[in-house]
N, C-alpha and C positions, 0 to 999 in steps of 0.2 A: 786621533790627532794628525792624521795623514794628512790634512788639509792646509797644514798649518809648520810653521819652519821651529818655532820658537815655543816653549813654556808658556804659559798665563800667569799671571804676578797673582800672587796666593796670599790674603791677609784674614787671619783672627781674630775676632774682639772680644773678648769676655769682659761683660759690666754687668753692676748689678740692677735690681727693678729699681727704678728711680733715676737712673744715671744717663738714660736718652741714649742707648745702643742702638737701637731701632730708628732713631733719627739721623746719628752718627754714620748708619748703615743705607741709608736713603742718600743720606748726602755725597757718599764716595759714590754708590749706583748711579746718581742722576751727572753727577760730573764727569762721572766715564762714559758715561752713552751718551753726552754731549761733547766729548772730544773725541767722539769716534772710535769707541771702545765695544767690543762686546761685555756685559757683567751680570753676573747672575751672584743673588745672598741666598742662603738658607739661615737658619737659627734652630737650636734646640736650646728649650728654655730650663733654666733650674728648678726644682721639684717645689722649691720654697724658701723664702727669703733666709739668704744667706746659707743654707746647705750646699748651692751650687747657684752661679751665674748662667746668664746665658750667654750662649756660643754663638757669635756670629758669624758666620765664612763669606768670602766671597771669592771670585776668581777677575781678574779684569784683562781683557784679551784684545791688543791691537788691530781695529779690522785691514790697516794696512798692511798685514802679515799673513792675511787670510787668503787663499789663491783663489778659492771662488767663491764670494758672500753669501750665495744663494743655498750654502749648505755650512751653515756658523759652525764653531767647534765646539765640541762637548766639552762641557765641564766638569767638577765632581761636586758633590752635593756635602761632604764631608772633609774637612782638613787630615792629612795622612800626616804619620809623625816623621819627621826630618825633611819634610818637603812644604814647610811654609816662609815667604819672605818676611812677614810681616806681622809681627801680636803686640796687640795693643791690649791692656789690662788694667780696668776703672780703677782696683784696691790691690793692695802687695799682693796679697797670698794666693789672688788669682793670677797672678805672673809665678809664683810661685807652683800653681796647679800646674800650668801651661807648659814649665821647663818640665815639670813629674812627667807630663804625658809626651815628652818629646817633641811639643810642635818648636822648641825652641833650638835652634843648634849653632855651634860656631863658627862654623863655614857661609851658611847662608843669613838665617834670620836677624831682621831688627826688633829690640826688644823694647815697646813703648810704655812705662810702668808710673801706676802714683803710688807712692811712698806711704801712703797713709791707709790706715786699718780700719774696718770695720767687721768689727768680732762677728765669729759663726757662732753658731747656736752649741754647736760641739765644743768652742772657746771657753761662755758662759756658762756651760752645765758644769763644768767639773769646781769644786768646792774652794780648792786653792788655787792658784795661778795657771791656768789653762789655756793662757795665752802663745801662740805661737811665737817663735823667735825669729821679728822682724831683719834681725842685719845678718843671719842665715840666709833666709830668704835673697837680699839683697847680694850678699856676696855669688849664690851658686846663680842666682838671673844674671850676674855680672859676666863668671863665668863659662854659661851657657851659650850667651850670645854674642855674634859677631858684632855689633854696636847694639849700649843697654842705653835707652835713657827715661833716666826715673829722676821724677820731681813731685812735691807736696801737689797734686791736681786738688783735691777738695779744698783746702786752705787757699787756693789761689782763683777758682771758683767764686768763694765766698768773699778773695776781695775786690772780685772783679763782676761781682753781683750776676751773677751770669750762671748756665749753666754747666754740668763737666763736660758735657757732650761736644762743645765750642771749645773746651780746652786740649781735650784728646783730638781733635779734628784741626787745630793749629800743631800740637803736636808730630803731628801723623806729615803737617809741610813741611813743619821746623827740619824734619827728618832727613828730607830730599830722597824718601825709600820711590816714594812715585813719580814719574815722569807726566807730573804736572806743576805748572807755575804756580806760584803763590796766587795770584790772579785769579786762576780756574776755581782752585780753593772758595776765597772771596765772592765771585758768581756763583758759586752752587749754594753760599748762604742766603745771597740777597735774594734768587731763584725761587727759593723755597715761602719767604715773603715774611715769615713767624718772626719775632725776636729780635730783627736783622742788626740793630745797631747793637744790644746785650750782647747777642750769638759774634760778632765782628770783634767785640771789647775780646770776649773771650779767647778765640782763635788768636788774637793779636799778640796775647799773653802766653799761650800754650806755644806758639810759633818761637817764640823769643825763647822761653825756659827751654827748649828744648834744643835749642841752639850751644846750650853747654852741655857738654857730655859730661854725665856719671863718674865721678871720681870718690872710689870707697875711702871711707873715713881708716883714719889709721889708730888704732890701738896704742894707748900710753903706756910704754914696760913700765914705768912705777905709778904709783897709788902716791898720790897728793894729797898732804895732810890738810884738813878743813882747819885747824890756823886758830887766832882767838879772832872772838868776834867782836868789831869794830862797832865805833858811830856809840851816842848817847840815846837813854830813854828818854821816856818823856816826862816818868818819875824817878825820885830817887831809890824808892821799893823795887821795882822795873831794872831799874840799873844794879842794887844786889843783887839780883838776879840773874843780871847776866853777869855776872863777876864768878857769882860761883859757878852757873857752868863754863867760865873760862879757866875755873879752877880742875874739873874734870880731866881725867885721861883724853889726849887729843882724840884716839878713837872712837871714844863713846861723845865727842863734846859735840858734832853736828847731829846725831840724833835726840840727843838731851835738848839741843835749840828747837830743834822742830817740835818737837815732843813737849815743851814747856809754850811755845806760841800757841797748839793747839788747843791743850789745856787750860791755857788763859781764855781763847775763844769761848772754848768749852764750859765752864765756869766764872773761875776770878782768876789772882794771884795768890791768894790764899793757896787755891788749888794746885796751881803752876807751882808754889816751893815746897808742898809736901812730896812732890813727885822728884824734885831736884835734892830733895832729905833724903828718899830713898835712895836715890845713887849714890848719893854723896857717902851714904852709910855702906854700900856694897865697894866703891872702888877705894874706899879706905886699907880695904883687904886682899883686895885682888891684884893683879901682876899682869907683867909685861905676859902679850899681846892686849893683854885686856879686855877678852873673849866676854866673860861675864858682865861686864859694863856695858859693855858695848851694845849686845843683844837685848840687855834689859832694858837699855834706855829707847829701846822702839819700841818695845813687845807690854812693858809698863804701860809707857802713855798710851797705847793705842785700850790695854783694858780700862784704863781709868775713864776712854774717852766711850764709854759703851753705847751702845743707841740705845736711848732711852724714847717714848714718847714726846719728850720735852725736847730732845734735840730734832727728831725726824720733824717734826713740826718748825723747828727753826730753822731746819736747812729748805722745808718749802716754800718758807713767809719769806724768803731772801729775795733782795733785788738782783744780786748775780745771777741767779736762777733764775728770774724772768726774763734777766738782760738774754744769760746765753738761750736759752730755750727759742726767742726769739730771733737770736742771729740763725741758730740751726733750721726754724722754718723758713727763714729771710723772709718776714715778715716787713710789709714798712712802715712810716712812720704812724700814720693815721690807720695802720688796720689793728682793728682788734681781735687779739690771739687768747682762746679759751686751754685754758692748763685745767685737763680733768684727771685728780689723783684717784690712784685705785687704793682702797685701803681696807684691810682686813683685823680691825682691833679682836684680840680675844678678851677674856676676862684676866688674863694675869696682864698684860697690858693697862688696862683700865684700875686694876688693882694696885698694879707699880707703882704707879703715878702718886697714889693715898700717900699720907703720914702714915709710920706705922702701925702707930695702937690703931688707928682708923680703919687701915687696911685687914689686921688679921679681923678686926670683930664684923667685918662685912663679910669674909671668908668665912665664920662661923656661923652666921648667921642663914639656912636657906632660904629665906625669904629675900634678903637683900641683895645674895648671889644670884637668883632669879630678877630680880629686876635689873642690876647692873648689864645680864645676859641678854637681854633687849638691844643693846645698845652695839651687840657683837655682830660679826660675819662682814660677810665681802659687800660696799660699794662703792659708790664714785661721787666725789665731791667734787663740784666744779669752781676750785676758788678763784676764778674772776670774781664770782658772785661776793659784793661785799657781805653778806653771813657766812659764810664758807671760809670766806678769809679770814676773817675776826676768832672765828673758831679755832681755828691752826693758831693764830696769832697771840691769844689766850692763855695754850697750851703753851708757846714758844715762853710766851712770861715768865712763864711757874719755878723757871731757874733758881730764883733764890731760894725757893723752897726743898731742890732737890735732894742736899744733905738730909732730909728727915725722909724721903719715902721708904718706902717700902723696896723699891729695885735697887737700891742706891744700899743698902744695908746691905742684902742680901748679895750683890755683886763685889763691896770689899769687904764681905765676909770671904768669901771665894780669893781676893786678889793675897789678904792678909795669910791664908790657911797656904797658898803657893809661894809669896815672898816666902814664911816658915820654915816650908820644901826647901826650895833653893838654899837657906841657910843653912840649913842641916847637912844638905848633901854634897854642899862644895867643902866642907871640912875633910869630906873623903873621897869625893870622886868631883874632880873637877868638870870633869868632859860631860858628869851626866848630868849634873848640877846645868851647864849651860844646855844641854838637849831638855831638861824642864822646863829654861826658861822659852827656849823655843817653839812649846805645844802650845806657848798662847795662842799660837796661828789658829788654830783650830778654831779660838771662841770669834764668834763675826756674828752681823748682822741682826734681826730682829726678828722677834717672834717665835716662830718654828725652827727658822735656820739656825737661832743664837742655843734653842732648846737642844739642838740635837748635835751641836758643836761643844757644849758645854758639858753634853753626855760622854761623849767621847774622849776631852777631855779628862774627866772624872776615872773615865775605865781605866785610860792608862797610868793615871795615877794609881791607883786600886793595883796594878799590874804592877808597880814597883814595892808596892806594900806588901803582896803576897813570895815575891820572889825576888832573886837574881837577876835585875835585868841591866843591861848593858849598853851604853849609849847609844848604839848602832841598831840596837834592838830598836829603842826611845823613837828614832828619826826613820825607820821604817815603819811603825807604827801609825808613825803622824803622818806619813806620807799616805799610807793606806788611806786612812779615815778622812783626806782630801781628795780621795781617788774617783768615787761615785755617792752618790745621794743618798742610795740605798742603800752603804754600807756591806756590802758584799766581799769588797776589797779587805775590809779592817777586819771583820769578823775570822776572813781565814787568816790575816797576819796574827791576830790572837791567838785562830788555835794552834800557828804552826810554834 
C-alpha cells in the first residue's frame, strides 16, 4: 500500500440464498467505479441453506489518493477481524456470527442488522426449544459496535413488495458509513435497469428505517398481572366461561384463557369447560405462588389439544394458511400458487382416526391391517387440486366424531393416569408434583415424534415408580430427552 496515503473502506455482508447479496454486491461495485473508486468483492458461500450465509467482502479505494493509477492498490481478498468499517447482516444471528468472529468492533465498525430470524437447521433439530436468544444477540451487536442499526428488514420487505436486497442497500445510505450521496445510491439502481421502481420503493424505506438508531428495549423490574378479562361473549355458555376463569388464581388465569380459546377451536365448549373443571379442581388446593396451577393450565391444554389427523388436516384446509403461505411467496393477485404437502400416514394414524370397537377389530384382523397398509408411507398431495383438497377437508369434518376414536381414548387414558400422578404427589412433595406436570413438554407432534416423546415420557414416570427421585433429578431428565433425536443425552441422564 506504498502507493497510497490512506486505508480502503472495508464492508461485510453476510445474507442468506435468497436475499440478493450478490446483487447488493454488484450494486456498491458498480457505484464505486463509477464515482472514481477502485473496488474489488470476493464471497465465500455457506455449505447449505441456513448452516452458514454467504460472505461478501469488498474494499472500495479512492483513485484520488492513489499517486500513480497506473499501478492500483492491492487489496485483500478476505475481511481480517477488528479491521472492518462496515457489516451488513440480512438475519440477526448473522450479526450475531459477525460480532463471534470479531469483524465487529467498537472503535471502528457500523453495524447494519434485520432483527428478524430465520432458524438454522441446528435451531430445528433439537426437540425442545432450540432456538437461539434473539435480545442476546441484539444487546452484545449493540455492544460490539460503534453505531448498530437494526430494524425488522423482512417485514418491511414484504410491505414494501420489494426485495431485501433494496432494503439493506438504502440501509447501508441511511448510514452515511459511505462517502456517497443518496443520489449515487439511486443511479446505481436505475443503472442496473431490473426492478428499478420495486428496488427504489425499497432503498426508500431501508434509507428512512435506518435513519433512527437502535435503542435496546428496557426490561420491566415487575411482572404485570394479566388482570380479569374484560368485554362480553357472544353466548351466555361462552361468558360462564369466562367468569370461571376469572375465578382462577391471577397466575394461572392468562393461561387458562389461552388454553380454553384454543380448545374451543380445537373441539367445542363442552371441551373448553372440562379443561377449566380441571383447574378449577387443582387451584381449589393449591397456594400462593400458585406454581401448580399455573404450569397445569398450559401444559393441560396443550395435551388435550394433541395432533390428531383430524386436526393436522384442519390446520391445512385453512384459509389463514393459504392467506399467509402466499404472502411469504408474495405471490399476486391473479397468480396461481400450488401448496404440495408432504405426508407420511402410518397405520396407527389411519387406525386413530376409527371408533374404537372399529379400530381394535381391524388391528386383529391381518387381512384388514394389510390392506389399511396400502394406503401408508411417504407422498405428496397437491391440494390446489380440488380432490386433494376435499380429501384433507373430509378429514378436517370428522371432528364431531372425535370423542369416540381410538387416539382420542387412548391419549386421555394417558392425560387421566398423569392428572392421578400429580394428585398423589402434591400431597407430599410439592416441587415434584409441579416438575411432573412439567414433562408434558416432552409429548409433541405427530406420528413418530409424538411416539418417541411419549416414550420418554412414560420412562420417566416408570423412574419415579421405581425410586427416589428428586425434582432436580425430574427437570434434568426432561431436559436430556429434549436434547438430541437420538436419545443419547437421556439414556446417560438415566443411568447417571
Amino acid at each position: 500500500m506504498s502507493n497510497t496515503r490512506i486505508k480502503p473502506t472495508t464492508i461485510v455482508i453476510s445474507a442468506l440464498g435468497g436475499q440478493g447479496g450478490g446483487v447488493l454486491t454488484n450494486w456498491l461495485v458498480n457505484m464505486a467505479e463509477q464515482n472514481d473508486y477502485f473496488a474489488q468483492s470476493t464471497s465465500v458461500p455457506g455449505v447449505a441453506q441456513r448452516t452458514g450465509a454467504t460472505i461478501y467482502y469488498l474494499e472500495m479505494f479512492p483513485k484520488s489518493e492513489v499517486k500513480d493509477l497506473t499501478v492500483p492498490p492491492v487489496m485483500a481478498l478476505m475481511p481480517m477481524a477488528g479491521d472492518v468499517d462496515l457489516v451488513v447482516a440480512a438475519e440477526l444471528m448473522e450479526a450475531g456470527r459477525a460480532v463471534q468472529r470479531q469483524f465487529v468492533t467498537p472503535l471502528k465498525t457500523t453495524l447494519i442488522a434485520s432483527t428478524h430470524r430465520v432458524f438454522s437447521i441446528a435451531e430445528k433439530m433439537v426437540l425442545g426449544d432450540g432456538t437461539g436468544d434473539s435480545d442476546t444477540v441484539l444487546k452484545a451487536a449493540h455492544q460490539a459496535a460503534k453505531t448498530f442499526v437494526a430494524f425488522d428488514m423482512e417485514s418491511l420487505a414484504a410491505e414494501m413488495s420489494c426485495v431485501i436486497s433494496s432494503i439493506m442497500f438504502g440501509a447501508i445510505a441511511g448510514s452515511k458509513k459511505l462517502p456517497f450521496s443518496r443520489e449515487k445510491f439511486e443511479d446505481a439502481i436505475r443503472a442496473e435497469g431490473k426492478m428499478v421502481e420495486a428496488n427504489l420503493r425499497g432503498f426508500n424505506a431501508g434509507y428512512q428505517a435506518a435513519e433512527t438508531p437502535y435503542v435496546p428495549e428496557q426490561a420491566s423490574d415487575t411482572d404485570v398481572p394479566f388482570g380479569k378479562i374484560e368485554g362480553t361473549a357472544n353466548t351466555p355458555a361462552a361468558q360462564a366461561l369466562i367468569d370461571r376463569i376469572n375465578g382462577l388464581p391471577d397466575p394461572a388465569r392468562e393461561f387458562a384463557y389461552a388454553g380454553a380459546t384454543k380448545l374451543l377451536d380445537y373441539q367445542d365448549l363442552d371441551y373448553a369447560e372440562a379443561y377449566i373443571a380441571e383447574l378449577e379442581a387443582f387451584a381449589a388446593t393449591d397456594k400462593a405462588p400458585f406454581d401448580l396451577t399455573h404450569e397445569l393450565a398450559r401444559y393441560l391444554a396443550l395435551w388435550m389439544a394433541f395432533d390428531d389427523t383430524i386436526k393436522v388436516a384442519d390446520i391445512k384446509t385453512r384459509s389463514e394458511r393459504v392467506k399467509k403461505y402466499r404472502q411469504e411467496v408474495r405471490a399476486g393477485k391473479d397468480q396461481i400458487v400450488h401448496m404440495v404437502e408432504f405426508m407420511h400416514p402410518r397405520l396407527e394414524e389411519i387406525v386413530g382416526t376409527m371408533p374404537v370397537g372399529m379400530a381394535r377389530f381391524v388391528l386383529k384382523s391381518p387381512f384388514l391391517t394389510r390392506f389399511f397398509e396400502k394406503f401408508t408411507g411417504p407422498r405428496l398431495s397437491d391440494t390446489t387440486k380440488v380432490s386433494s383438497f376435499l380429501m384433507l377437508y373430509f378429514m378436517a369434518s370428522l371432528r364431531f366424531m372425535r370423542r369416540k376414536t381410538l387416539r382420542y381414548a387412548e391419549e386421555h387414558a394417558e392425560i387421566k393416569s398423569w392428572l392421578d400422578r400429580v394428585r398423589t404427589t402434591v400431597a407430599t412433595d410439592y416441587d415434584l408434583a409441579v416438575e411432573i406436570v412439567r414433562c408434558q413438554r416432552l409429548i409433541k407432534g405427530y406420528g413418530e415424534t409424538h411416539e418417541r416423546g411419549l416414550g420418554n415420557f412414560k420412562t420417566i414416570m416408570a423412574a419415579l415408580d421405581n425410586g427416589s427421585v428428586t425434582p432436580a433429578k425430574v427437570s434434568e431428565l426432561r431436559t436430556a430427552a429434549l436434547e438430541d433425536e437420538d436419545g443419547k443425552a437421556f439414556k446417560k441422564a438415566l443411568a447417571a
